[in-house]
Structures are given as structure tokens and as C-alpha cells.
Backbone bond lengths (Angstrom), bond angles and torsions (degrees), N, CA, C in turn:
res aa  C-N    CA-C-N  psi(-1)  N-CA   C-N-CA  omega(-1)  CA-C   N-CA-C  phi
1 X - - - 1.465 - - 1.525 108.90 -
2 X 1.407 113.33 134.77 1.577 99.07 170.43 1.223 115.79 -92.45
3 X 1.733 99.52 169.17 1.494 112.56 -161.02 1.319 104.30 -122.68
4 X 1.511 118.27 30.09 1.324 144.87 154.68 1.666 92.94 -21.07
5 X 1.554 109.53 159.34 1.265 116.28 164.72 1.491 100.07 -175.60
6 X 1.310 118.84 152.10 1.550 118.08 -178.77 1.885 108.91 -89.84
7 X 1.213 116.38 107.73 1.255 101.85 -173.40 1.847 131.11 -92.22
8 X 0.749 107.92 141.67 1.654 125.81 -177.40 1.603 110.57 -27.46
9 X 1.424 101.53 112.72 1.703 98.86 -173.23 1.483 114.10 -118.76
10 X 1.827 107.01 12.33 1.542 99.56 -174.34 1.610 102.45 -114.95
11 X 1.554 102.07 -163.60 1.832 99.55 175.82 1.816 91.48 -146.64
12 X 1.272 117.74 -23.48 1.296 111.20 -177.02 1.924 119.06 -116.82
13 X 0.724 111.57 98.04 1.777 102.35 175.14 1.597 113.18 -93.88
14 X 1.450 108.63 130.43 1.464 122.07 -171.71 1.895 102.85 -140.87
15 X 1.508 102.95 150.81 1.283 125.41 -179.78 1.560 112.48 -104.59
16 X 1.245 120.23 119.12 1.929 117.99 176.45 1.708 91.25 -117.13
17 X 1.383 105.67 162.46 0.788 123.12 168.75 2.403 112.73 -101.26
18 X 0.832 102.61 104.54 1.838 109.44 -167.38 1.141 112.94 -109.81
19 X 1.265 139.19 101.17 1.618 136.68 -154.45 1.188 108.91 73.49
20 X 2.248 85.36 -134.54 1.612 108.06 171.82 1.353 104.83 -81.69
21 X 1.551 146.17 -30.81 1.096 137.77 164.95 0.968 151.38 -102.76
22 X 1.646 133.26 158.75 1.668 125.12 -174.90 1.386 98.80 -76.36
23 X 1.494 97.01 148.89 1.572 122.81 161.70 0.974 136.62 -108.89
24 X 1.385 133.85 145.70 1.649 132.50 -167.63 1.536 81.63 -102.24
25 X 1.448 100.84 151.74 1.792 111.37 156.22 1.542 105.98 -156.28
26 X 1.138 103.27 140.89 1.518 123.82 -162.45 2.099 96.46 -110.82
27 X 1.269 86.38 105.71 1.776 86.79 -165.90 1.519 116.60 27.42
28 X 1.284 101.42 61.30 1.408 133.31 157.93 1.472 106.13 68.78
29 X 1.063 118.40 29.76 1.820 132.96 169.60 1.666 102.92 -106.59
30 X 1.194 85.36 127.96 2.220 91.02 174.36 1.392 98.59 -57.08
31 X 1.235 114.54 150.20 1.665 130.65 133.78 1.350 114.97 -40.54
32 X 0.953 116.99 131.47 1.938 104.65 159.60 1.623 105.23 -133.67
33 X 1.357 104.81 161.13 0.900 115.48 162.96 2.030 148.13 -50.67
34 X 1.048 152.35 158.82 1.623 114.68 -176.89 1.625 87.14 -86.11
35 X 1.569 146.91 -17.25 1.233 126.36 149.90 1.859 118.23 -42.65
36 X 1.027 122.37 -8.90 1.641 129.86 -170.26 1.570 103.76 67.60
37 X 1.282 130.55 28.19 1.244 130.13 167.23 1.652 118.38 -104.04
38 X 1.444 96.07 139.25 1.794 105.04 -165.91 1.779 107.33 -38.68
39 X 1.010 119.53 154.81 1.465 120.63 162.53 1.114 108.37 -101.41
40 X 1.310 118.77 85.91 1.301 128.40 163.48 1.347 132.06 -84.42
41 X 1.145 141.86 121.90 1.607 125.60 -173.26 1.618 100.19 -122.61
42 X 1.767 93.37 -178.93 1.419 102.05 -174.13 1.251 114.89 -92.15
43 X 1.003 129.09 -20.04 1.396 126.88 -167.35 1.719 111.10 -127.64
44 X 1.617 130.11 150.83 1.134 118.88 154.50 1.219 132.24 -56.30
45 X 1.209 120.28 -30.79 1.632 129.36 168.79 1.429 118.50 -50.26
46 X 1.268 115.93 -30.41 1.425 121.58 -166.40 1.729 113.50 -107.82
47 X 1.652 106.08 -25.78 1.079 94.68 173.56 1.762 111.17 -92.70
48 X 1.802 118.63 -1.32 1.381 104.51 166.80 1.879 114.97 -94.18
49 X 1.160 105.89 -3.27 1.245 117.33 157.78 1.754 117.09 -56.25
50 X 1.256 114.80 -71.10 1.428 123.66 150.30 1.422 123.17 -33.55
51 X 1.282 124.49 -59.50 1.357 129.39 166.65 1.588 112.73 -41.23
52 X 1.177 114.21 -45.53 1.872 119.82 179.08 1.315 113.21 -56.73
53 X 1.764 121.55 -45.47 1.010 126.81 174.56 1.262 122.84 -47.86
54 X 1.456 106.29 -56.62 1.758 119.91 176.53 1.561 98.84 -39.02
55 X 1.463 106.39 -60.58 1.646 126.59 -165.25 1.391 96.25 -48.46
56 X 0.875 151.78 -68.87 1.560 168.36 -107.32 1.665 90.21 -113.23
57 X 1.115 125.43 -21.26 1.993 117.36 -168.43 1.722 87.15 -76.62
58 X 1.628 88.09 136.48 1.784 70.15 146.76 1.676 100.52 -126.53
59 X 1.501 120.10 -137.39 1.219 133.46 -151.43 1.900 105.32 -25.12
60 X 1.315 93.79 -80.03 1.578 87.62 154.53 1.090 139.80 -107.05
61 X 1.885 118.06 153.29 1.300 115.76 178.66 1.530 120.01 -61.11
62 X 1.831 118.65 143.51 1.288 111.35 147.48 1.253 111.09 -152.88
63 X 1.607 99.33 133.15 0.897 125.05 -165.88 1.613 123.33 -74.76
64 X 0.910 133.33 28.18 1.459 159.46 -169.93 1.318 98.18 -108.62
65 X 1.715 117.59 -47.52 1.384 107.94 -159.37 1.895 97.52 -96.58
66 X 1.419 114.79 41.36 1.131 101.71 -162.56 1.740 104.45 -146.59
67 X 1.096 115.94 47.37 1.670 132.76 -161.55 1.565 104.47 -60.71
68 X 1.247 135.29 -56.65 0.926 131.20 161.64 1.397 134.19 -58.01
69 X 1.259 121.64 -23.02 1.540 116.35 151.07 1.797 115.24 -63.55
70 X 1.179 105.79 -40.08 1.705 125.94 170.98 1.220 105.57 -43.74
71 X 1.293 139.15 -61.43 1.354 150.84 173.69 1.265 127.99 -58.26
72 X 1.117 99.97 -41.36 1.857 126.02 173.66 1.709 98.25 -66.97
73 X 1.528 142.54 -45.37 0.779 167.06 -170.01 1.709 99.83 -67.19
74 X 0.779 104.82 -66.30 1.663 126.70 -179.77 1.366 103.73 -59.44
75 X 1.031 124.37 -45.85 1.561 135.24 170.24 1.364 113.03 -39.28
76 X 1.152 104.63 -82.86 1.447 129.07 160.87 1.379 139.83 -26.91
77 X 1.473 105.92 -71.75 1.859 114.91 172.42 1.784 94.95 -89.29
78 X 0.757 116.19 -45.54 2.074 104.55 -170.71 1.469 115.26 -79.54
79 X 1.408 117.62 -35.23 1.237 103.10 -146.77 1.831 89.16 -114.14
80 X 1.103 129.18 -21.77 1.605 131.14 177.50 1.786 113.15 -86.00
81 X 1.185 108.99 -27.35 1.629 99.19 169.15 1.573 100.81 -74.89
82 X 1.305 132.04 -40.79 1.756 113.61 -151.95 1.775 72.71 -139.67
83 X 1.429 110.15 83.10 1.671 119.86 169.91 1.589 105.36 -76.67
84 X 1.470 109.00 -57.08 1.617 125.75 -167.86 1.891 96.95 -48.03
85 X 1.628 108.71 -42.99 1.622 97.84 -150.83 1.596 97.55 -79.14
86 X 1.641 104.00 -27.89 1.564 113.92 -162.17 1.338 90.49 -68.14
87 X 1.591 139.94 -57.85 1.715 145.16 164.42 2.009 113.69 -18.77
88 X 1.330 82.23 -63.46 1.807 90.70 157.72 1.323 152.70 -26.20
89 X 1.464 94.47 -52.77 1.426 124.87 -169.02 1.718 104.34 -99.24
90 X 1.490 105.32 -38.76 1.371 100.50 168.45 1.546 121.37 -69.51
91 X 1.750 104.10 -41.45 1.738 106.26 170.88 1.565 111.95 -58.90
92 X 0.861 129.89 -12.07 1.224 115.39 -173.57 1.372 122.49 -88.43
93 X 1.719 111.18 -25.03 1.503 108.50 153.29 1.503 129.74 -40.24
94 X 1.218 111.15 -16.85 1.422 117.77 -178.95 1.538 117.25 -88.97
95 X 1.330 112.91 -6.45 1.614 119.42 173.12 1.867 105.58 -94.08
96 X 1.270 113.75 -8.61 1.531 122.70 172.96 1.400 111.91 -122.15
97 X 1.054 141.36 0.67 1.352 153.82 162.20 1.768 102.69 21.05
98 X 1.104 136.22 118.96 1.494 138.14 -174.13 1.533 84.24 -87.03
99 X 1.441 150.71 -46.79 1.371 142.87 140.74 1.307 112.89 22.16
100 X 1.528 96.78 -75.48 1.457 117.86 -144.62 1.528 109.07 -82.24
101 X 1.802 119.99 -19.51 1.492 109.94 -167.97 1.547 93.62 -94.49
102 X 1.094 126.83 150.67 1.549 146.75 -176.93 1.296 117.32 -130.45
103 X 1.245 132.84 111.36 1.156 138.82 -172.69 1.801 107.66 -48.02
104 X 1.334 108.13 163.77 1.446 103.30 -167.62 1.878 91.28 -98.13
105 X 1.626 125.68 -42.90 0.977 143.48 -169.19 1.403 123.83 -146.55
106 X 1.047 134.07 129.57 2.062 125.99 31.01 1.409 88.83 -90.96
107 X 1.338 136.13 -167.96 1.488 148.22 -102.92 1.139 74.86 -146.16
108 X 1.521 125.66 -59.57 1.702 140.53 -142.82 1.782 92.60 -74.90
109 X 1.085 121.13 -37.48 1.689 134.42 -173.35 1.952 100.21 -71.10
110 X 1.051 84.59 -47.98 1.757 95.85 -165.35 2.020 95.58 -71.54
111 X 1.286 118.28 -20.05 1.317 112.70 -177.36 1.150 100.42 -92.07
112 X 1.187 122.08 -44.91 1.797 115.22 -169.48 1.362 86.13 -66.54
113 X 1.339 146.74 -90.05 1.453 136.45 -179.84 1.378 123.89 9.46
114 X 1.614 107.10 -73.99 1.501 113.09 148.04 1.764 140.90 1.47
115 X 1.712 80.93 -82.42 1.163 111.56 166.54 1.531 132.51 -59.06
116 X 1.273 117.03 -23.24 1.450 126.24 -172.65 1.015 103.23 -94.87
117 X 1.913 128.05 -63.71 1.070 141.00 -126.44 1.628 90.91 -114.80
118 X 1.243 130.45 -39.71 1.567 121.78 -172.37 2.004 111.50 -50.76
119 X 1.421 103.36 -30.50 1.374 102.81 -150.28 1.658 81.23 -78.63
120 X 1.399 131.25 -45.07 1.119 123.50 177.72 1.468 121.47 -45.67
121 X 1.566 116.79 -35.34 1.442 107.07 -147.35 1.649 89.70 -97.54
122 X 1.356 110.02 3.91 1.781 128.58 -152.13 2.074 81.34 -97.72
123 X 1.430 119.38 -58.43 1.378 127.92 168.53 1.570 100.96 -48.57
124 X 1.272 137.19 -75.72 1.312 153.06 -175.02 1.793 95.12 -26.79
125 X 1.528 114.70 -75.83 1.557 108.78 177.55 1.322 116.73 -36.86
126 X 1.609 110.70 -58.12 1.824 104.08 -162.66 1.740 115.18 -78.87
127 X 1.386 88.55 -25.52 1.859 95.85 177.15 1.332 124.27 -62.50
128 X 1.501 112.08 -29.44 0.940 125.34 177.02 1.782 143.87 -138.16
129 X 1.880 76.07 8.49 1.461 79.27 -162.92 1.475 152.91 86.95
130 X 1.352 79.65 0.85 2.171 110.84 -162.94 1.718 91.61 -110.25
131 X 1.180 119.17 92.22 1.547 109.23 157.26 1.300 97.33 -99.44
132 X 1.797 96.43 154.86 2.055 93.08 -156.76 2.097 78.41 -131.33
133 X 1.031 99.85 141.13 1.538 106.67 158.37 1.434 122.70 -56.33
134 X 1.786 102.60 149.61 2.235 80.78 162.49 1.529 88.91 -129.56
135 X 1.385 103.29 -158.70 1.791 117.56 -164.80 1.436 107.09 176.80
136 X 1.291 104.75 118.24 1.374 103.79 148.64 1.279 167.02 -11.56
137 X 1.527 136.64 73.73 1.454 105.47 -136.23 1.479 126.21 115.53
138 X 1.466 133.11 -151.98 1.285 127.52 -163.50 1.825 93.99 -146.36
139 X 1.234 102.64 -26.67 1.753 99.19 -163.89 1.700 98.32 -56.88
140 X 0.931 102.61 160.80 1.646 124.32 -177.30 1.338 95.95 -62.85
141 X 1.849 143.52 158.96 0.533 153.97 156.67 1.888 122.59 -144.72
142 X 1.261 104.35 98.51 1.485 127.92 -170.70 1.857 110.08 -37.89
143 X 0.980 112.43 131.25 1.445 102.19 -179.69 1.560 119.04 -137.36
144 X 1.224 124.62 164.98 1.073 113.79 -121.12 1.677 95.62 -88.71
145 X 1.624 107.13 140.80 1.786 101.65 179.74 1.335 136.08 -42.22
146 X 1.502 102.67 -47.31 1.567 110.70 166.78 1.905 122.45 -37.08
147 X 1.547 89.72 -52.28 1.731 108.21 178.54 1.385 111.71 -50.24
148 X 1.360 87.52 -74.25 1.976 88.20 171.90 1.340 133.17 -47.44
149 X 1.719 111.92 -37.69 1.761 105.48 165.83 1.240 101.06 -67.68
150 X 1.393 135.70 -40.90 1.408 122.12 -167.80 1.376 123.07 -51.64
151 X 1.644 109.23 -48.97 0.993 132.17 161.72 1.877 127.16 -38.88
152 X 0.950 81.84 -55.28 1.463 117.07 -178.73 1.844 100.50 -44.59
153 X 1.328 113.65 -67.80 1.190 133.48 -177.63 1.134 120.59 -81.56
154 X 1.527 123.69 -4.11 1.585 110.70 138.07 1.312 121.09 -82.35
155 X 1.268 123.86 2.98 1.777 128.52 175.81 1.846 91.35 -94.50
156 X 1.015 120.76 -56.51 1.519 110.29 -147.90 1.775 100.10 -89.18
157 X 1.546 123.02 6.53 1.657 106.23 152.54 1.291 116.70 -100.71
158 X 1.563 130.92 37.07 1.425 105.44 -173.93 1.987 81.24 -123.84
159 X 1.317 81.83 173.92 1.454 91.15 -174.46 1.162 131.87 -83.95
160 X 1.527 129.60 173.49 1.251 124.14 174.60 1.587 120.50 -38.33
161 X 1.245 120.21 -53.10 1.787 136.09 173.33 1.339 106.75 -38.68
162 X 1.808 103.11 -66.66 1.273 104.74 -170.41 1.884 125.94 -74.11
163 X 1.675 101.79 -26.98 1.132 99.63 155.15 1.876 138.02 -50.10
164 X 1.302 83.03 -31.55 2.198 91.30 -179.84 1.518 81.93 -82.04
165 X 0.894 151.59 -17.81 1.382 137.89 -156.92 2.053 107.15 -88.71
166 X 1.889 96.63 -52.31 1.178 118.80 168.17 1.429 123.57 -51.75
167 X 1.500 120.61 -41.23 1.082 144.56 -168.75 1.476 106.82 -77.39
168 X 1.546 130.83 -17.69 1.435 131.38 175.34 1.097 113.08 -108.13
169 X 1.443 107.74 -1.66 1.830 103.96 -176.29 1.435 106.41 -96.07
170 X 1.615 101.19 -30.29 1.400 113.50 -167.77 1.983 105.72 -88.17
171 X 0.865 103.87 -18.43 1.654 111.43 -166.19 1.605 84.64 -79.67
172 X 1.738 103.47 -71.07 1.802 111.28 -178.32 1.950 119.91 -39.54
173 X 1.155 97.39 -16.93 1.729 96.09 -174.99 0.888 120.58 -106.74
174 X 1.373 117.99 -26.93 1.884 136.35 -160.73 1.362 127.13 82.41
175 X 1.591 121.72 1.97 0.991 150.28 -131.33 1.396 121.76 -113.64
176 X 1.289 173.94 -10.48 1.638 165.87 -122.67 1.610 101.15 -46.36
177 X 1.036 121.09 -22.78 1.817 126.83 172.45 1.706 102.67 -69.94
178 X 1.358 110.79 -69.06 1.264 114.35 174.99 1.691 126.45 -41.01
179 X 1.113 81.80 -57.83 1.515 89.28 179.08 1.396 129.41 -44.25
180 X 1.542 102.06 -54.55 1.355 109.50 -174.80 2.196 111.21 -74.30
181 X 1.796 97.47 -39.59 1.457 100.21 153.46 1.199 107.18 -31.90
182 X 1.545 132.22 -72.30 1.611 129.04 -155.20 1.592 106.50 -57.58
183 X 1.188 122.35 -26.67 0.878 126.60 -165.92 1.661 126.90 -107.51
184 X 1.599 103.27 -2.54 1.328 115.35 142.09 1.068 128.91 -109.58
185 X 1.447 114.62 22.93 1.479 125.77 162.01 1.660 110.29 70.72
186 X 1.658 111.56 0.65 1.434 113.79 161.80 1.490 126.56 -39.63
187 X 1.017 135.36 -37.84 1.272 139.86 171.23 1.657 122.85 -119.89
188 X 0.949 117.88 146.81 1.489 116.51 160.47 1.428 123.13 -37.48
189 X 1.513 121.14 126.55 1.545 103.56 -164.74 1.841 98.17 -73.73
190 X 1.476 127.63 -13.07 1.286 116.03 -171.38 1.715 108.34 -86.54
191 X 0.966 93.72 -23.03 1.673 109.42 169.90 1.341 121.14 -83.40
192 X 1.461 117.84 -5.36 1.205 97.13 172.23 1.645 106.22 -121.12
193 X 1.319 106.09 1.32 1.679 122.74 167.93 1.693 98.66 -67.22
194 X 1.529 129.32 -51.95 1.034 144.49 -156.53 1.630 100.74 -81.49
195 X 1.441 113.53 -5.69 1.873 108.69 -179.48 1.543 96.56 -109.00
196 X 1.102 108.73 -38.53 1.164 100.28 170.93 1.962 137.45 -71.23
197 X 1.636 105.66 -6.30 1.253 111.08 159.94 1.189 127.46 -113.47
198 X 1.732 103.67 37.01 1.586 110.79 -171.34 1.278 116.77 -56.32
199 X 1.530 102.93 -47.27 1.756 114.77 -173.68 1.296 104.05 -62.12
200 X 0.897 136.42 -49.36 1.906 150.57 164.14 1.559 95.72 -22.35
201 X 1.783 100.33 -75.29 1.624 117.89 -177.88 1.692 125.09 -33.34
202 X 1.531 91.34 -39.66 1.178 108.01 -171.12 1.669 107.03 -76.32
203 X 1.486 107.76 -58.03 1.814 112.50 173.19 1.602 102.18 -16.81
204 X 1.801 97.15 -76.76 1.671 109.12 -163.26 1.179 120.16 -49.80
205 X 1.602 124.15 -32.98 1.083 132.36 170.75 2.154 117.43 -41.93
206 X 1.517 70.44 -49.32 2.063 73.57 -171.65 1.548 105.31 -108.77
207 X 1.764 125.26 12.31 1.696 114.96 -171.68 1.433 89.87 -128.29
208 X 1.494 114.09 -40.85 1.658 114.45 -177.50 1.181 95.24 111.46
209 X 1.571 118.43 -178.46 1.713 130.74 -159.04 1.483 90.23 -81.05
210 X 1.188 101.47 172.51 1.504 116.93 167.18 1.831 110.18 -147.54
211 X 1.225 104.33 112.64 1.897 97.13 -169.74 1.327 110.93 -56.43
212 X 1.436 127.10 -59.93 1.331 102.70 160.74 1.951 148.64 -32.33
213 X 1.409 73.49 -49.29 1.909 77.59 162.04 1.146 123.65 -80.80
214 X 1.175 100.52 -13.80 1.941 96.26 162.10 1.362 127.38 -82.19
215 X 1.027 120.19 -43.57 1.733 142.88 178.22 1.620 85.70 -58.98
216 X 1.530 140.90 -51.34 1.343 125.08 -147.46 1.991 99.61 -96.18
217 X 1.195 99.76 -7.64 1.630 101.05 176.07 0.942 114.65 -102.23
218 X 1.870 132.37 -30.20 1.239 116.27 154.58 1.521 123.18 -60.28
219 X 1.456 125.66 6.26 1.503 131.50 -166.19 1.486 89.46 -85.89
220 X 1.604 86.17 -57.04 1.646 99.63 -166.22 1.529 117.43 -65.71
221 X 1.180 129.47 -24.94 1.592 151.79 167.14 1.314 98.58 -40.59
222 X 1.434 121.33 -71.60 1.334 151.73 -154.75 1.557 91.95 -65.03
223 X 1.181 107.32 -85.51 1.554 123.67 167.11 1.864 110.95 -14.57
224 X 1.211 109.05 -52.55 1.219 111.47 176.53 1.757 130.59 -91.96
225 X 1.486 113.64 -29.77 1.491 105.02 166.77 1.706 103.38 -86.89
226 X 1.551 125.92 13.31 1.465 122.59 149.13 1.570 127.04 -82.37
227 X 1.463 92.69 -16.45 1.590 89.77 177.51 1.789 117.14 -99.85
228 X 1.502 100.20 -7.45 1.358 106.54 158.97 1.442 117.51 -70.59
229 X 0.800 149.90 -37.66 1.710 175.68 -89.66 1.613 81.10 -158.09
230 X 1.159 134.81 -72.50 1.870 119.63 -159.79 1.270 74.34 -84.25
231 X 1.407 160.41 -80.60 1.476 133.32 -146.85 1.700 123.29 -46.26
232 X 1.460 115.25 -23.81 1.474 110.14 178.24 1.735 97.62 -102.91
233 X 1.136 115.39 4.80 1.840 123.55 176.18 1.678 93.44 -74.92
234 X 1.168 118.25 -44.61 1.193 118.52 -169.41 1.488 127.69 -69.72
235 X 1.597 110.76 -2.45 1.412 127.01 158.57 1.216 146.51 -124.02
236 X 1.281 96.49 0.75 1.697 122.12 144.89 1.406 150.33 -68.70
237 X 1.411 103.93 119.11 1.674 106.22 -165.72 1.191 104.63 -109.86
């Protein structure tokens, strides 16, 4: 395998403000995108966040250590050409709600369930107007139209930024309740990472760890209190 790497060609990284958005420039060259489109962001917070990253490479770049340019990226080339379908795909977690299915058995599973997930779906009604059914089980359970447009239309006005932002909280949890919670700051983001891996919680409790399943939930952990972090980047000046 090669151990290729793109190496570091600037000495100064600086933030302008250009239009509606901030700019990175790398001894006074834009950032661009790997679409070749400017990296522009919305906020100063987010594009000197980005700026640190650059700062922080040395000899060679890697891009691993650089999540918020990653996101910013995603913003940009994925999520602003096909906004409507990416809005879509995220609303639609809300017609399967991981919320909403409740184990049928033991009793003790079905209460912590209860307990975790009601207060959310209890926020979910008044926040938005979306009271969502639950059910027993795995079968699909239809919910109610109103909920889902409601739902629906707090995913499809936020923006490209905040959409890549929405789109990792909600993918990482199983969740369209969660997500948008994380993102009105209704819950603790570690508390609401922790309701959403109850059933998980519960396995380890009575099977024991599993290294693989651990290594792939701290991925996903990570993955997700990072996309909280660029969602409040996106309103900071």
C-alpha cells in the first residue's frame, strides 16, 4: 500500500471574511474544496476552527486529524448540490423512529425504554408538534401525517452546514428525535448518546463487551458528539 501523503506547502493560515462567508487562506490561497469549490463557511467560529486544523498539519497532511474541514467539505460538495434529497433521507428517520420500537420482553428492558425514550418523544410532540406512535416489536408502525410533515419541516429549512451536521447525529443514533433534540440543546449531548444505546447497554449488561462492538461505537460516539460541535460552529462569530 502506499504511504503517499500530500505534503504541507504553506507557513501562514488566515481567516477573511468574503461575501456571506469566511475564508480559509493558506499564504493567501483559498482552501477549496476536493469538488474545487471555495470553503466558505458561515460563521467565524467555524472557519477559525478549520483554520487550526490546517495550523496543526505538519510535514504531511492528514486528513483524519481534520473533522471539521471534513464536514465543511460535506457541506459543500454533498449536501448543497442534492439539499432537497439529502432533507429527505434524513426526514424519513422519523417515519421509523428507533424511539418508537419497544421491546416486547423482559419487563426490565421495556421500562428502561420507557424511561429513556418517552421524555424525548414527550419533547418531540410539544417542540414540534409531531407526537409519533410506539409498538412493540419491529413491525413498522404508521405514524401520524401531521407528525411527519411537522417533522419533516424542521429538517428541510436548515441549511446545507446544518444539514451535514443533522445528518451525523441522526444516522450515529438511529434517531430523527435525537437529532434534532441535540440540536436544540434539549438534552445533554452525552445523555442523549447514552438513550440512544440503551438496547446496546442492555446486551453488555447480560452478554459482556465485545471488542469489535466497542471499537465501532466509540467510532460512532466520536462521529456524533463531532457533529454536535460543527452544528453549534455554525452560529458562532
Amino acid at each position: 500500500m502506499s504511504d503517499w501523503a500530500a505534503k504541507r506547502f504553506w507557513s501562514d493560515v488566515t481567516v477573511d471574511l468574503r461575501g456571506e462567508g469566511y475564508v480559509i487562506l493558506l499564504d493567501k490561497r483559498l482552501v477549496k474544496t476536493p469538488a474545487k469549490a471555495t470553503l466558505a463557511v458561515p460563521s467565524q467560529a467555524m472557519a477559525e476552527a478549520i483554520a487550526a486544523e490546517w495550523e496543526a498539519q505538519g510535514e504531511k497532511i492528514d486528513p483524519r486529524t481534520m473533522p471539521t474541514t471534513r464536514s465543511a467539505n460535506a457541506a459543500l460538495d454533498k449536501v448543497t448540490p442534492q439539499r432537497a434529497e439529502v432533507a429527505q433521507l434524513i426526514a424519513a428517520y422519523g417515519e421509523d423512529d428507533l424511539l418508537c420500537y419497544r421491546a416486547p420482553s423482559p419487563e426490565e428492558l421495556l421500562t428502561r425504554q420507557k424511561q429513556a425514550w418517552d421524555p424525548l418523544l414527550a419533547w418531540a410532540a410539544q417542540a414540534f408538534d409531531a407526537p409519533l406512535r410506539t409498538t412493540e416489536g419491529v413491525m413498522h408502525v404508521e405514524q401520524p401525517a401531521n407528525s411527519v410533515i411537522n417533522l419533516t419541516a424542521g429538517v428541510t429549512a436548515q441549511t446545507s452546514f446544518q444539514l451535514a451536521a443533522l445528518h451525523d447525529l441522526v444516522s450515529m443514533s438511529g434517531s430523527l428525535v435525537i437529532g434534532l433534540a441535540a440540536q436544540a440543546g434539549a438534552f445533554e449531548i452525552d445523555d442523549l448518546w447514552t438513550r440512544s444505546r440503551l438496547d446496546e447497554l442492555w446486551q453488555i449488561e447480560h452478554w459482556g463487551q465485545d471488542d469489535d462492538s466497542d471499537a465501532t461505537a466509540a467510532l460512532k460516539q466520536a462521529a456524533f458528539f463531532h457533529a454536535d460541535r460543527f452544528y453549534k460552529l455554525c452560529f458562532k462569530n
